[in-house]
Structure formats: structure tokens, C-alpha cells
N, C-alpha and C positions, 0 to 999 in steps of 0.2 A: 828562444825568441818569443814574444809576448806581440797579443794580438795588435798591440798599439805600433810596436816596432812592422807586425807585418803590414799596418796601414788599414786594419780591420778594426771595426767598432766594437767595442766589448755590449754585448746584447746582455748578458747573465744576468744584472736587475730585472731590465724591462722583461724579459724570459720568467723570472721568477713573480714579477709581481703581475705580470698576467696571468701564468697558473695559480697565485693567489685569488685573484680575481673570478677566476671560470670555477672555482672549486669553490667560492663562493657564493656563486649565482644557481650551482647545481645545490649546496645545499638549502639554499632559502626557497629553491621551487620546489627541494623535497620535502620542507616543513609545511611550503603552501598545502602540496598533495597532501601529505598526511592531517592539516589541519580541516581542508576538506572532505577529505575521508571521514576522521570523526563527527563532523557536522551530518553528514549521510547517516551514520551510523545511527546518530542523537537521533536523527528524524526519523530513521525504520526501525529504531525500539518506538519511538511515539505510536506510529502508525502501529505497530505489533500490539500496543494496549491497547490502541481504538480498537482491533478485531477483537480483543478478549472483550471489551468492555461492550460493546454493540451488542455480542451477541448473549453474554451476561443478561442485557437490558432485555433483549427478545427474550429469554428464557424467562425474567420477570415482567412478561407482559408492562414495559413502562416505554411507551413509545414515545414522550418527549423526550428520552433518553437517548432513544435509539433514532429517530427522526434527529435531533439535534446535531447528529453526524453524519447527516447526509446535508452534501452542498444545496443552495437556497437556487443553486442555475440546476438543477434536475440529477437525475442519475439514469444512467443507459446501463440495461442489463439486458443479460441471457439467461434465462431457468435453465434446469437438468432435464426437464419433459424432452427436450427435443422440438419444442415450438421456436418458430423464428425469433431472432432478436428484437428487443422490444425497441420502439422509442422512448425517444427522451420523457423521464416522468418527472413531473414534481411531486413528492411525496408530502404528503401532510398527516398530522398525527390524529386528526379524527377518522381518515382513511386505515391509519392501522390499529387503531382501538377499534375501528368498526371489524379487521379483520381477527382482531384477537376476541371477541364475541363467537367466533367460531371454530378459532383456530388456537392450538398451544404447542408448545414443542419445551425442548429442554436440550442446547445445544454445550458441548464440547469441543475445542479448536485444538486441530494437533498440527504438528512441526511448521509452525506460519515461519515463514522467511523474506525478508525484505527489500526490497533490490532500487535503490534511487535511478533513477528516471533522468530529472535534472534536478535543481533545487528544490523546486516546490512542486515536484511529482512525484510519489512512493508508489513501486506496484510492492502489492504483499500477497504473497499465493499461501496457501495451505491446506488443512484436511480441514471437515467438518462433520462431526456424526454429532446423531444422538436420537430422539425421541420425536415424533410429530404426532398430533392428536388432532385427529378430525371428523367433524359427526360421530365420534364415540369409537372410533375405530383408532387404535395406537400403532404404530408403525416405524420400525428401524431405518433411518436416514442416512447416510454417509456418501459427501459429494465431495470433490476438487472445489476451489476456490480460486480467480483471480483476481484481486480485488485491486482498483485504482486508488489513490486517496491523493487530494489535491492538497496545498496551502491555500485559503481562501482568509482573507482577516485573522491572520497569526494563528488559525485554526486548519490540522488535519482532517479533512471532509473526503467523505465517500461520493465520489462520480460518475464510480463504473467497477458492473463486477460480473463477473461470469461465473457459473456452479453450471460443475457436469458431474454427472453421477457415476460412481464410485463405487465397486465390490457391488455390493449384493442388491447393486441398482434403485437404488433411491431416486424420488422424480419429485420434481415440483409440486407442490401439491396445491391445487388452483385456490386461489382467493377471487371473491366477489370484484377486487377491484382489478382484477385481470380482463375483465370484461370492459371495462371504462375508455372509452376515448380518449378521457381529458388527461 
């Protein structure tokens, strides 16, 4: 006897082209996810060369280089000293030419890793050793890294960063402009 004879609707299209339907809609929101995924990814390799490239530029004393990647709305940090967090600063590049007149180093970035936020927020953590020179005294550096980096005008910009010191205790090591209000 046949479902027509028992007076029952034969569902088995509408059964099938619904499960068509739902295996459909699972796979377009899994290409969405993975399409976003790779977008995330795009932007924490970007942000991963901003750190290499920033601190390249501090290592060559060229602070429009390095100033040009920090956001134009300020940047909020923590030193390794163990001094409180700072306020919001606006950085400008005759502030860090003035501190590279007394200040040099030669920095290294190890295992930076990048972890998206939302779309246009990267945190990127990593190691940072290397060299600091100051008043003639040279000294082994090696601190943690948390660094923010925003979307700001189709540009990844530095916002916010934290360095805590690391092994054989490395600290901040004071700039003139550490003293400044402004």
C-alpha cells in the first residue's frame, strides 16, 4: 500500500529539498567563516610587518618611520620599569629625534603572533631583545610585548602597547620625554 492509498502526503521532495536547502546554507556560512578567517589572517601578517618594520626604523634611528605608525589620536602605554601606565600621548618625530640624540638600541623581534580583535583591531604579542645605549653605557634588553594596532585610513596604526621585562630583567630606560606633561 502506498502513502497515497493510505491517505498520507508523500513529503520525500519537500524532505529532500529542504536538506538541500540547510546543507546549503551550512556551506555558504562556512566559506563566509573561512573567507573571514583569511581576512584576519591578511591583517595579522600586516600588523606582524608593522612590528618588524617599526622596530627596524627605531634600530635606524629614522623616526618618521617609526612615528608614521603610530595613530595621529595618540598611543597609551606601559614601560617595563614598573612605573604606572602612562596617558594618552601624541607622539611626534622631533620628540623622538630629540630622544634618539641620546638614546640608541638595536632591536630583534621573536615569535610575534597575532590575534584579531574585530576587523579593524590586531593585538600582536611578542619577544623583543636586543641592545640599548645610553650615556655611553650599553646594555642587554629583552621584554614581552603587547601591542594594539588599529585600522585608521586603510592604515595599521600603533594605539597601545605594553612591554614587561623578560629574563635577565630589562627596564625601560628613561627618555627626556618621559618627564613631559604634554
Amino acid at each position: 500500500m502506498t502513502f497515497k492509498e493510505r491517505g498520507y502526503k508523500d513529503t520525500r521532495n519537500g524532505l529532500f529539498a529542504f536538506g538541500c536547502a540547510t546543507g546549503l546554507l551550512f556551506l555558504l556560512s562556512g566559506a563566509e567563516t573561512l573567507a573571514q578567517e583569511k581576512s584576519a589572517d591578511r591583517a595579522g601578517d600586516a600588523c606582524i610587518k608593522q612590528v618588524q618594520d617599526y622596530w627596524m626604523a627605531v634600530s635606524k634611528q629614522d623616526a618618521e618611520a617609526a612615528i608614521g605608525m603610530h595613530s595621529p589620536r595618540g598611543v597609551y602605554a606601559t614601560n617595563s620599569d614598573g612605573s604606572f601606565h602612562k596617558p594618552l600621548r601624541l607622539s611626534s618625530v622631533e620628540q623622538m629625534k630629540e630622544n634618539f640624540a641620546t638614546y640608541s638600541s638595536l632591536w630583534k623581534v621573536y615569535y610575534p603572533e597575532a590575534i584579531s580583535l574585530s576587523k579593524e583591531v590586531i593585538l600582536t604579542r611578542y619577544y623583543l631583545e636586543g641592545l640599548s645605549k645610553t650615556k655611553g653605557d650599553t646594555i642587554p634588553y629583552r621584554t614581552r610585548v603587547t601591542h594594539i594596532w588599529v585600522k585608521e585610513n586603510e592604515k595599521w596604526l600603533t594605539r597601545s602597547w605594553h612591554f614587561s621585562a623578560a629574563a635577565y630583567g630589562g627596564v625601560h630606560v628613561t627618555q627626556p620625554s618621559d618627564y613631559r606633561k604634554k
